[in-house]
C-alpha positions as CSV (number, residue, x, y, z in Angstrom):
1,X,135.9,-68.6,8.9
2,X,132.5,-69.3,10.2
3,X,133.7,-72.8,11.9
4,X,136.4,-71.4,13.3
5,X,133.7,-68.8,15.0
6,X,132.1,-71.5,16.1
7,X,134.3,-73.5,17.6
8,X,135.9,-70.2,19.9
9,X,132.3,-69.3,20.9
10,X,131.9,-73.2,21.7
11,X,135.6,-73.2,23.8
12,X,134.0,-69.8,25.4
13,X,130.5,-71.5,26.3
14,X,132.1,-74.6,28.1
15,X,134.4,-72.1,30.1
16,X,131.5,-70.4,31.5
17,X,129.5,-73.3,31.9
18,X,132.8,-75.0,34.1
19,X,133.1,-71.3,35.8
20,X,129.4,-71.3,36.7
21,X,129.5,-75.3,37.8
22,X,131.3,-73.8,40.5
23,X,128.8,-71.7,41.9
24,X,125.2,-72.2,40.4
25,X,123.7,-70.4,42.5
26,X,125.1,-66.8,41.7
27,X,124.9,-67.8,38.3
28,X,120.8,-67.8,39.1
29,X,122.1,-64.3,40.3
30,X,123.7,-62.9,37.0
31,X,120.0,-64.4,35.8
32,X,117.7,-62.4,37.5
33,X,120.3,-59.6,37.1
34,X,119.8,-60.1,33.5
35,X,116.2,-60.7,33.4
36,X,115.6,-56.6,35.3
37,X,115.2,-58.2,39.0
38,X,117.3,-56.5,40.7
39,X,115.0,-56.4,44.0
40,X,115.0,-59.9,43.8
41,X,118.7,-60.6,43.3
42,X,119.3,-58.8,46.3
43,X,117.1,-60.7,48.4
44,X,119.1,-63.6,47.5
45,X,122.2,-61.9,47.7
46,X,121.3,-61.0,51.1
47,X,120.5,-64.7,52.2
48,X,123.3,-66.0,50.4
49,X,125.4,-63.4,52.7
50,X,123.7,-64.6,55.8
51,X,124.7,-68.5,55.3
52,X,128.6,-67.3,54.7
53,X,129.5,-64.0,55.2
54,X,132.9,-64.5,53.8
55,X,131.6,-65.1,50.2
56,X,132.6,-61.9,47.9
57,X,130.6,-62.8,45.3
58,X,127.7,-62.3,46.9
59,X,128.5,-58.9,47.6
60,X,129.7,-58.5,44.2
61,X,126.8,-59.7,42.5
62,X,124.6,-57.8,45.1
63,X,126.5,-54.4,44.3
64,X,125.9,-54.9,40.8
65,X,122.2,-55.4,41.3
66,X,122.1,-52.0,43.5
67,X,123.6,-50.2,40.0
């Protein structure tokens, strides 16, 4: 039972991990989201929305951090 634990949390990790090689920097994001930065993540947000307007996860992430 334990190793089959294991192995799904290990099939869940490298998902992530592939999702967030996609686009590191809103994983940093989620980070400062998740270390109580919120001013900062929406700094960042707010550049990251300056480069390329069209990107909804910077809005996304920077709507979260506004929660």
């Amino acid at each position: 039972l334990f190793r089959l634990r294991r192995t799904t949390l290990k099939k869940q990790m490298r998902r992530e991990i592939k999702q967030w090689r996609r686009f590191p920097k809103m994983f940093y994001f989620s980070v400062l989201l998740k270390l109580k930065r919120p001013v900062a993540a929406i700094a960042d947000c707010d550049k990251a929305i300056s480069i390329n307007a069209d990107s909804a996860q910077g809005y996304k992430f920077r709507g979260r951090a506004y929660r």
